[in-house]
PDB file as gemmi writes it, atoms N, CA and C in Angstrom:
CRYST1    1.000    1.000    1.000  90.00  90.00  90.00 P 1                      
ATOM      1  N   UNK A   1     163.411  13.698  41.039  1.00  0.00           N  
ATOM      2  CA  UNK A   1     162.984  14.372  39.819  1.00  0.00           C  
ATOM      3  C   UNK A   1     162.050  13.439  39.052  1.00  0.00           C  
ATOM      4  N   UNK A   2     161.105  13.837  38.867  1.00  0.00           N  
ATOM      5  CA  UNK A   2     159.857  13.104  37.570  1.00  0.00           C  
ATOM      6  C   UNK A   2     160.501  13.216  36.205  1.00  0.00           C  
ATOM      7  N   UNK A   3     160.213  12.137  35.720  1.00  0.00           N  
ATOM      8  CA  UNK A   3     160.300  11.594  34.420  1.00  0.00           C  
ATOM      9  C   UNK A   3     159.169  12.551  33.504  1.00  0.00           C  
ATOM     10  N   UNK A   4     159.783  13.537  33.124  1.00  0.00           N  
ATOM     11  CA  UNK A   4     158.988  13.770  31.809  1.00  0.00           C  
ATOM     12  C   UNK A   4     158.525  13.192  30.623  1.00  0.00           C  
ATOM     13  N   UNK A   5     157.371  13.402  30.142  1.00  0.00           N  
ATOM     14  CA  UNK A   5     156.629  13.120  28.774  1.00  0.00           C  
ATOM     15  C   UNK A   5     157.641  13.143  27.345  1.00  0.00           C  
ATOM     16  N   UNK A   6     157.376  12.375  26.690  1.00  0.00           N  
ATOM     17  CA  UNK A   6     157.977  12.742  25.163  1.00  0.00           C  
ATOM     18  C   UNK A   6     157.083  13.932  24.632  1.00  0.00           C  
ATOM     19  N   UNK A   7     156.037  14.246  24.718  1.00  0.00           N  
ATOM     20  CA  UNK A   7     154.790  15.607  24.879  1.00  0.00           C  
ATOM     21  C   UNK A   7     155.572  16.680  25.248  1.00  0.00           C  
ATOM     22  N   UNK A   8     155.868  16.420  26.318  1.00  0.00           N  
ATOM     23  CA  UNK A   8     156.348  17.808  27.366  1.00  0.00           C  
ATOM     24  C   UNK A   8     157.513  17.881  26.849  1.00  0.00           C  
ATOM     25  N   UNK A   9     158.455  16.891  26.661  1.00  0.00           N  
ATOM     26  CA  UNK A   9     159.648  17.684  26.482  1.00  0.00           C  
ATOM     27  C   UNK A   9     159.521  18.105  24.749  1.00  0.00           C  
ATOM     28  N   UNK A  10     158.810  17.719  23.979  1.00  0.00           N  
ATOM     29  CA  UNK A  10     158.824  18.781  22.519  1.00  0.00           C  
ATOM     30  C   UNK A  10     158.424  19.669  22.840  1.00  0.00           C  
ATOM     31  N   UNK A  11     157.175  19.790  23.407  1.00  0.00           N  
ATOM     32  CA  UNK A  11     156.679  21.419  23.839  1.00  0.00           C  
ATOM     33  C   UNK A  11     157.727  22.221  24.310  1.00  0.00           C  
ATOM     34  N   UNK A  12     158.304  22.134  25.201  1.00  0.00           N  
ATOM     35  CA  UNK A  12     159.073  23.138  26.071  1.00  0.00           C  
ATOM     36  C   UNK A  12     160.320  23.129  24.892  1.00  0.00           C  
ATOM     37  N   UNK A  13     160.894  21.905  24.224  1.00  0.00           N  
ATOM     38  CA  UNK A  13     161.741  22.214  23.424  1.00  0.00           C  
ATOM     39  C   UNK A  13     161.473  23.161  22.440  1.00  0.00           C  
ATOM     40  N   UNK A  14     159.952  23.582  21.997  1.00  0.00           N  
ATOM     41  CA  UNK A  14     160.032  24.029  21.271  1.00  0.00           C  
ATOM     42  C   UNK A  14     160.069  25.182  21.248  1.00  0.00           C  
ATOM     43  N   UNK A  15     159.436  25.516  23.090  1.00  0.00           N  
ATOM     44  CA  UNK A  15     159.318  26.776  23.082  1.00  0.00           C  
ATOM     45  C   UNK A  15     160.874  27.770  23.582  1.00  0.00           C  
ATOM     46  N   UNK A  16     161.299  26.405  23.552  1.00  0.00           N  
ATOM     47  CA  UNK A  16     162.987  27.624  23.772  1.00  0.00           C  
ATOM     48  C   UNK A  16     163.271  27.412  22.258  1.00  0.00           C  
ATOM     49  N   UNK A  17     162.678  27.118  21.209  1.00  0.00           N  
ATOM     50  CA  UNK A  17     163.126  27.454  19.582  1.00  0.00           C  
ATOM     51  C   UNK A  17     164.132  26.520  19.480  1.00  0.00           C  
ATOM     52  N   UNK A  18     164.199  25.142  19.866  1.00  0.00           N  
ATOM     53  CA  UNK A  18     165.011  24.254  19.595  1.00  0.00           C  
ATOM     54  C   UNK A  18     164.121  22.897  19.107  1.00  0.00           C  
ATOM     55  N   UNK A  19     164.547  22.175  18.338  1.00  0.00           N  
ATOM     56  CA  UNK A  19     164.067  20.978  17.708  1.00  0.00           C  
ATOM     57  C   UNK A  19     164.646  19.794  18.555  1.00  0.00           C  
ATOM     58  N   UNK A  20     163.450  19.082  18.969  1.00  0.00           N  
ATOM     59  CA  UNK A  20     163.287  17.909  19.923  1.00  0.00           C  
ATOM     60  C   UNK A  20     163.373  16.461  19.346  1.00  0.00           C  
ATOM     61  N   UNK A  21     164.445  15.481  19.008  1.00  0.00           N  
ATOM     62  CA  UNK A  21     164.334  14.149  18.708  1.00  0.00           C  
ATOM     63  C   UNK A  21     164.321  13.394  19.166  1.00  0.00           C  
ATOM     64  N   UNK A  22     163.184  12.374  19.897  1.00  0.00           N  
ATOM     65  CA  UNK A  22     163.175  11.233  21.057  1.00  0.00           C  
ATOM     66  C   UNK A  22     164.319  10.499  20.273  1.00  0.00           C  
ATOM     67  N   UNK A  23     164.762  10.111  19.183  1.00  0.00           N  
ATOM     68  CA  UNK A  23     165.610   9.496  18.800  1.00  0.00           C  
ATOM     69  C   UNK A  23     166.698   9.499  18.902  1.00  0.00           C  
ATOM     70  N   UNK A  24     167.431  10.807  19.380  1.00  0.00           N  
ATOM     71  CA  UNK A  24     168.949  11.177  19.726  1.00  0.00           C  
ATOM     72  C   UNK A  24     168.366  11.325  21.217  1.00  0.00           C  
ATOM     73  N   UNK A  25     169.410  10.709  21.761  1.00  0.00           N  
ATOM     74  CA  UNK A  25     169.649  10.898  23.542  1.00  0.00           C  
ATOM     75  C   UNK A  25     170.133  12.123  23.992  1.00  0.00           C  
ATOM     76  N   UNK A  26     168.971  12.768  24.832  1.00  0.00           N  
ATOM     77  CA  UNK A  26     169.557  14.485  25.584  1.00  0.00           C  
ATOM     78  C   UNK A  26     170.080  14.295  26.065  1.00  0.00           C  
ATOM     79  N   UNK A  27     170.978  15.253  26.176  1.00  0.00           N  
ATOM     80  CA  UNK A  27     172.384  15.187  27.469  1.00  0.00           C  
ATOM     81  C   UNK A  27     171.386  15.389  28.957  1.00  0.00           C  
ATOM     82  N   UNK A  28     172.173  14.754  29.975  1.00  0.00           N  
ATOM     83  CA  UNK A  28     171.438  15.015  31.864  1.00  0.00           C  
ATOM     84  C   UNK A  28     171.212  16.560  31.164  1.00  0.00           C  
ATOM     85  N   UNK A  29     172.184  17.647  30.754  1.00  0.00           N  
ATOM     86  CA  UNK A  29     172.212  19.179  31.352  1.00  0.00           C  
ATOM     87  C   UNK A  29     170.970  19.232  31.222  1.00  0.00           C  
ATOM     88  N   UNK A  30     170.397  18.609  28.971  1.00  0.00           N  
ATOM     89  CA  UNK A  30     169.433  19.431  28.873  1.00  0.00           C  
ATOM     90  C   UNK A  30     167.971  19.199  29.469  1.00  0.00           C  
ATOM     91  N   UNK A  31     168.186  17.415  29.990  1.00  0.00           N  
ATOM     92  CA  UNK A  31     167.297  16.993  30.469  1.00  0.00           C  
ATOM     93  C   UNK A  31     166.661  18.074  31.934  1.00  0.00           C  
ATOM     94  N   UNK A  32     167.768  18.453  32.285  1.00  0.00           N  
ATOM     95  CA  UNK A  32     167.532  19.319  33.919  1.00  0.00           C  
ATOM     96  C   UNK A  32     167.192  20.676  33.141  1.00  0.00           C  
ATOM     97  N   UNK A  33     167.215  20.856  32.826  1.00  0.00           N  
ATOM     98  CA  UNK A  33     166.999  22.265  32.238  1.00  0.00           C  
ATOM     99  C   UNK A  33     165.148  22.451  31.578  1.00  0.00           C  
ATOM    100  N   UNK A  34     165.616  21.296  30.784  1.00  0.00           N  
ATOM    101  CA  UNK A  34     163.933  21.233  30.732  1.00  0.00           C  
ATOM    102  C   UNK A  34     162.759  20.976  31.603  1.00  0.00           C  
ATOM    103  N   UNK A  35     163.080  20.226  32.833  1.00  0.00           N  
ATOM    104  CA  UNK A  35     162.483  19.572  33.654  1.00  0.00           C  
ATOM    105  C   UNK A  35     162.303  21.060  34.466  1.00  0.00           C  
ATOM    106  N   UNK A  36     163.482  21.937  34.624  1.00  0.00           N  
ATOM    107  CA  UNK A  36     162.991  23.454  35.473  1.00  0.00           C  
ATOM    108  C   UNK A  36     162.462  24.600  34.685  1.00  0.00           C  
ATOM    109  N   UNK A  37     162.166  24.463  33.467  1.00  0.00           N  
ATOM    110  CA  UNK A  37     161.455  25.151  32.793  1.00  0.00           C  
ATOM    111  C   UNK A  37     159.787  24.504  32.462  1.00  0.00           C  
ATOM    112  N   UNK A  38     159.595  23.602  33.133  1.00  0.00           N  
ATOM    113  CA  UNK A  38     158.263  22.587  32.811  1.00  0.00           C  
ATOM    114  C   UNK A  38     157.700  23.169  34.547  1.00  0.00           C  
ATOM    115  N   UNK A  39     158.839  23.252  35.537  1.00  0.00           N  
ATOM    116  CA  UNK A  39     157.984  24.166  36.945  1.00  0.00           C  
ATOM    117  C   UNK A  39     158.094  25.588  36.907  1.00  0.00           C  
ATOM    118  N   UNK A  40     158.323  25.957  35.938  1.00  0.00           N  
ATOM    119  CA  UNK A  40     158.795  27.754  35.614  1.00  0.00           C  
ATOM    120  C   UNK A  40     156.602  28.329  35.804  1.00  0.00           C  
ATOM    121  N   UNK A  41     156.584  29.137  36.565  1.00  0.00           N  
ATOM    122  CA  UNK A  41     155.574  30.140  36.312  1.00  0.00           C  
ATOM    123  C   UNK A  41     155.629  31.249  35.775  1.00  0.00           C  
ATOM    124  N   UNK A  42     154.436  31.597  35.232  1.00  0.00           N  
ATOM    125  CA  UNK A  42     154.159  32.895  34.929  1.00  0.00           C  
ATOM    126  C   UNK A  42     154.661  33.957  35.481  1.00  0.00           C  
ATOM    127  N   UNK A  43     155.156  35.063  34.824  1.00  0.00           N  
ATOM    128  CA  UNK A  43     155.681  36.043  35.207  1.00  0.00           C  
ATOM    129  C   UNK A  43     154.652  37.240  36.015  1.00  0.00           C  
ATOM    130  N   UNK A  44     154.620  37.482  37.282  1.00  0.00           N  
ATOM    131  CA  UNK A  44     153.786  38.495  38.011  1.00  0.00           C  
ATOM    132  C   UNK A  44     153.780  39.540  37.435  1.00  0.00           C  
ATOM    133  N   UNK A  45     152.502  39.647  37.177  1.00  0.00           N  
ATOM    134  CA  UNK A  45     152.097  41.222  36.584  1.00  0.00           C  
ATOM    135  C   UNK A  45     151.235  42.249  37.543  1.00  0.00           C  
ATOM    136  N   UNK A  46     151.017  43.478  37.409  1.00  0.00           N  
ATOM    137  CA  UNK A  46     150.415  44.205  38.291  1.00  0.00           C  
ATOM    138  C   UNK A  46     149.060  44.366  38.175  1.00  0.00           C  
ATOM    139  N   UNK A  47     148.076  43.867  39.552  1.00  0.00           N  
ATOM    140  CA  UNK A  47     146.745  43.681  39.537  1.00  0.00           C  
ATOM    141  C   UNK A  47     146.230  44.701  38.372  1.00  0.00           C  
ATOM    142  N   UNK A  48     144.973  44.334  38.116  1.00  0.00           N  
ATOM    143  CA  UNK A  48     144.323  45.776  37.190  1.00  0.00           C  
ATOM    144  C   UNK A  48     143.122  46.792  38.498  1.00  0.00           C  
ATOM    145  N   UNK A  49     142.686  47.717  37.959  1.00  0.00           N  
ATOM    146  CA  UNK A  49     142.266  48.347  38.680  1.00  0.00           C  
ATOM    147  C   UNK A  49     140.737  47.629  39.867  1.00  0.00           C  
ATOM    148  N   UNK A  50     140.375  46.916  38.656  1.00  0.00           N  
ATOM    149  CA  UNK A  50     139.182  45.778  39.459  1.00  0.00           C  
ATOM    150  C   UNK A  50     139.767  44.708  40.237  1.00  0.00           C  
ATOM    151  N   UNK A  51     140.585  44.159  40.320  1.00  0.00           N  
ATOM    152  CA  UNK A  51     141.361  43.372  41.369  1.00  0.00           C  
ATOM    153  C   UNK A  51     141.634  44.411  42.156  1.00  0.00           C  
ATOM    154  N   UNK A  52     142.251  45.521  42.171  1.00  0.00           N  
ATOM    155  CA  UNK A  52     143.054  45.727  43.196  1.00  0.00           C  
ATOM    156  C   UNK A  52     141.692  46.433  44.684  1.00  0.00           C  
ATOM    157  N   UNK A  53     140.082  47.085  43.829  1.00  0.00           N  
ATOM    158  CA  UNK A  53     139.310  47.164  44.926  1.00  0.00           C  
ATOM    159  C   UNK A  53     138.480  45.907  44.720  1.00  0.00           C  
ATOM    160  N   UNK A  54     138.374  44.733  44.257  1.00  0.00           N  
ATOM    161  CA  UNK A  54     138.027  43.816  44.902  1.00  0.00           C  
ATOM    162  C   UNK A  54     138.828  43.377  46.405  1.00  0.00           C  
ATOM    163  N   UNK A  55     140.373  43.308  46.081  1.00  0.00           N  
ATOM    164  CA  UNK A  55     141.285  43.369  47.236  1.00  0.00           C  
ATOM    165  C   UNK A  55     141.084  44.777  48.417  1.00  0.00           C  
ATOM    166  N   UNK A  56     140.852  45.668  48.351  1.00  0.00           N  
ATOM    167  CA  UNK A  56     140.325  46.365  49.359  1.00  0.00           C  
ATOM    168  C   UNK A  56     139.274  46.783  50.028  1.00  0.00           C  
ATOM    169  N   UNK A  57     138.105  45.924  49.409  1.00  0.00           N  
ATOM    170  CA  UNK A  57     137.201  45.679  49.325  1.00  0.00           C  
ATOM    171  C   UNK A  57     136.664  44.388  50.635  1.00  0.00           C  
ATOM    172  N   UNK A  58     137.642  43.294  50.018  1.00  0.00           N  
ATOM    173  CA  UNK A  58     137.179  42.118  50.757  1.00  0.00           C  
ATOM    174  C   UNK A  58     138.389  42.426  52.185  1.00  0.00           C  
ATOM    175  N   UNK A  59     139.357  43.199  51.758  1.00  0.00           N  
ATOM    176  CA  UNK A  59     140.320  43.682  53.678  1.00  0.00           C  
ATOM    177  C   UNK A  59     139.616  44.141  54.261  1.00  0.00           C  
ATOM    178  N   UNK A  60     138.274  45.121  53.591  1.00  0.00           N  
ATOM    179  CA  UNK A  60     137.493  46.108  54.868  1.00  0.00           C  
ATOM    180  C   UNK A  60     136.430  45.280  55.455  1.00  0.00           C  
ATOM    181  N   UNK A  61     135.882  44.104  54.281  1.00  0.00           N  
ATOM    182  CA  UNK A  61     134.905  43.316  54.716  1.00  0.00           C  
ATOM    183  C   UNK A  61     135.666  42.195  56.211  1.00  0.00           C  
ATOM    184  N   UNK A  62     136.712  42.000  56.039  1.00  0.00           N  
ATOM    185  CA  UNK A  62     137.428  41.285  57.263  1.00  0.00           C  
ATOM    186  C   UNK A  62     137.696  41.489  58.188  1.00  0.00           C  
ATOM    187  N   UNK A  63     138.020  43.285  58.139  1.00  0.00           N  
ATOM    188  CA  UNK A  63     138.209  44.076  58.918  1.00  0.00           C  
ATOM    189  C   UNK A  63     137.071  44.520  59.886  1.00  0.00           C  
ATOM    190  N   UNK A  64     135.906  44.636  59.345  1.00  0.00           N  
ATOM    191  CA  UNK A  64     134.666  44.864  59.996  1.00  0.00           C  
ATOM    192  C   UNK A  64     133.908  43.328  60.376  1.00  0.00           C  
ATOM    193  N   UNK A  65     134.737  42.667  59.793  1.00  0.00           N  
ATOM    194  CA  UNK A  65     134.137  40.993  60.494  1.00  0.00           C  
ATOM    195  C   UNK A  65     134.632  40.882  62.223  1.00  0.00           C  
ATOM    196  N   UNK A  66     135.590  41.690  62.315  1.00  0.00           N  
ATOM    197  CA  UNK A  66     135.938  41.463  63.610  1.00  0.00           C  
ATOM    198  C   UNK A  66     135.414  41.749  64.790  1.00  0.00           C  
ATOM    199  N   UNK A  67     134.028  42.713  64.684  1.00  0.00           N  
ATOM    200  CA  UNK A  67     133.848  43.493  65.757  1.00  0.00           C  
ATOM    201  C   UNK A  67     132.074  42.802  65.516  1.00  0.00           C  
ATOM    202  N   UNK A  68     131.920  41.808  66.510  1.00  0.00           N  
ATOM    203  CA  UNK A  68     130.398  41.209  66.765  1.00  0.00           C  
ATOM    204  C   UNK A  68     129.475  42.422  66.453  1.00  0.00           C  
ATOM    205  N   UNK A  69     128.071  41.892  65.886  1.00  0.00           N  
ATOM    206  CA  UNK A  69     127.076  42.836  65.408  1.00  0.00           C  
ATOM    207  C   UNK A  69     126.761  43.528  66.572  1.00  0.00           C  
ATOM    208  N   UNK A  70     126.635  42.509  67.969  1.00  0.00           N  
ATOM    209  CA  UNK A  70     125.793  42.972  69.205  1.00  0.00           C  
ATOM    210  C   UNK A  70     126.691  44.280  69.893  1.00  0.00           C  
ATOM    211  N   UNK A  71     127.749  44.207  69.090  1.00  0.00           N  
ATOM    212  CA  UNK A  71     128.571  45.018  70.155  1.00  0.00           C  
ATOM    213  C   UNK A  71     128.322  46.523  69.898  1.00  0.00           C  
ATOM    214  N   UNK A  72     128.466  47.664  71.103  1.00  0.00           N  
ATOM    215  CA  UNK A  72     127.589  49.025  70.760  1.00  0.00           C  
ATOM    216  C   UNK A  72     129.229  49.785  71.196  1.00  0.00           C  
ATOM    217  N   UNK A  73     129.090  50.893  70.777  1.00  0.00           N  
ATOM    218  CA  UNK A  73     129.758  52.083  71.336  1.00  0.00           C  
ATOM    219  C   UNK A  73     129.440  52.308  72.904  1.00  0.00           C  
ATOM    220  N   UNK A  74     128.275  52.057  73.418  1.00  0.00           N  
ATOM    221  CA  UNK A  74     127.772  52.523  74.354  1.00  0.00           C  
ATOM    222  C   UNK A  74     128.165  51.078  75.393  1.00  0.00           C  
ATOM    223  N   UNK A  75     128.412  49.745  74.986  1.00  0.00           N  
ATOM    224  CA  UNK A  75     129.064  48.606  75.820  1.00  0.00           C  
ATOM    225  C   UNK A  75     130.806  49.295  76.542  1.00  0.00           C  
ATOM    226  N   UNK A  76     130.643  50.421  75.970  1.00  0.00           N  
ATOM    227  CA  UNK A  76     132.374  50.440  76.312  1.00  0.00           C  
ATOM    228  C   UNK A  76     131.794  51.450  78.226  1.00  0.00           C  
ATOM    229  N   UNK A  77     131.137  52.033  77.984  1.00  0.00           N  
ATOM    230  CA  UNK A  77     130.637  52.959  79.137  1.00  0.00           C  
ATOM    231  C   UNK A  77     129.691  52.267  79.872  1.00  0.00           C  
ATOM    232  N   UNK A  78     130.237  52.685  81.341  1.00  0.00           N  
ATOM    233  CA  UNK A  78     128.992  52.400  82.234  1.00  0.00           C  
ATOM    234  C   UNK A  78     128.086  53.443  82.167  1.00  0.00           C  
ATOM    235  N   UNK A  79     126.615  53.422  82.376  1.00  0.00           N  
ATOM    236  CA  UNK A  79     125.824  54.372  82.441  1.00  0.00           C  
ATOM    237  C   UNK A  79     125.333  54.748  83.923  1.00  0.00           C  
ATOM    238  N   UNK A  80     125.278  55.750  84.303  1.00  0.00           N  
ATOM    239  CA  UNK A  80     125.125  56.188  85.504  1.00  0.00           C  
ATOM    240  C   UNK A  80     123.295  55.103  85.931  1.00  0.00           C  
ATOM    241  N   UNK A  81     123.115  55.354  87.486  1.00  0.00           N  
ATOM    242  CA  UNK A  81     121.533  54.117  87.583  1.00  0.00           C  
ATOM    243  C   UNK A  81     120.539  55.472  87.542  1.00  0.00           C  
ATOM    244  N   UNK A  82     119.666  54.799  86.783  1.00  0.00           N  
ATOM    245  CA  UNK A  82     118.428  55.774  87.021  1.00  0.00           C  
ATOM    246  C   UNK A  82     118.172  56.809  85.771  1.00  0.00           C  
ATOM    247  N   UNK A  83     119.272  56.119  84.476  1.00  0.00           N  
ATOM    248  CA  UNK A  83     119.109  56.668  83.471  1.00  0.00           C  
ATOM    249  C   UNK A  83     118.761  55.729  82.642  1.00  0.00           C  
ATOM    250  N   UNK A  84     117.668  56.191  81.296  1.00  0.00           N  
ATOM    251  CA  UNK A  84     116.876  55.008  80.372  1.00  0.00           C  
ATOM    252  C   UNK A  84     115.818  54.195  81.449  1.00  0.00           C  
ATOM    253  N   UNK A  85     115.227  54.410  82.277  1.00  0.00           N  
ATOM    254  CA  UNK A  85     114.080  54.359  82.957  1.00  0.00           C  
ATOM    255  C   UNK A  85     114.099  52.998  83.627  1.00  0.00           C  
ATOM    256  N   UNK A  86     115.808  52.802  84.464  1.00  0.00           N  
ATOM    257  CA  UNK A  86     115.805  51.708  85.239  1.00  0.00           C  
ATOM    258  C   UNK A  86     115.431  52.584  86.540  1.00  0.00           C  
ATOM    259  N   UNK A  87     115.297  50.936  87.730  1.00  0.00           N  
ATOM    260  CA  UNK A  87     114.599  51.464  88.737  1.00  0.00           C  
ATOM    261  C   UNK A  87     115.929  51.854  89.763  1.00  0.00           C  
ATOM    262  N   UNK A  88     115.515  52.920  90.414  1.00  0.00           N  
ATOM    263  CA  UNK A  88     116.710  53.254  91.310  1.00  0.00           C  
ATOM    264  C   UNK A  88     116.689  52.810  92.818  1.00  0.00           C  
TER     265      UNK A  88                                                      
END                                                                             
């Protein structure tokens, strides 16, 4: 566990609405408590409508990355000889 800031721990003390004194010694609990509220993230919220087709947007662009430019519909078929003006 990292040694927190005298900074960090008023902040976070303050933001649970409690008053922080480097001068009185925290108990370990509150010390651990603060230390997992200092790695606490943001709470997930739901994309907005411009994220969510940027995100389907850049899947179709990945999706169509897969298939080489050179490649044809017509690479999948053999063509019979003597058609498109090869020599027979």
């Amino acid at each position: 566990m990292h040694t927190l800031s005298t900074r960090t721990l008023h902040d976070l003390a303050y933001d649970r609405g409690e008053e922080y004194d480097p001068a009185l010694t925290p108990t370990p609990a509150l010390m651990e408590e603060l230390s997992l509220t200092d790695r606490a993230e943001r709470p997930i919220e739901a994309h907005s409508p411009y994220e969510r087709r940027r995100r389907r947007e850049r899947e179709r662009r990945e999706a169509e990355a897969l298939v080489p430019d050179w490649f044809a519909l017509d690479d999948l078929f053999e063509r019979p000889v003597g058609v498109h003006g090869e020599v027979v």
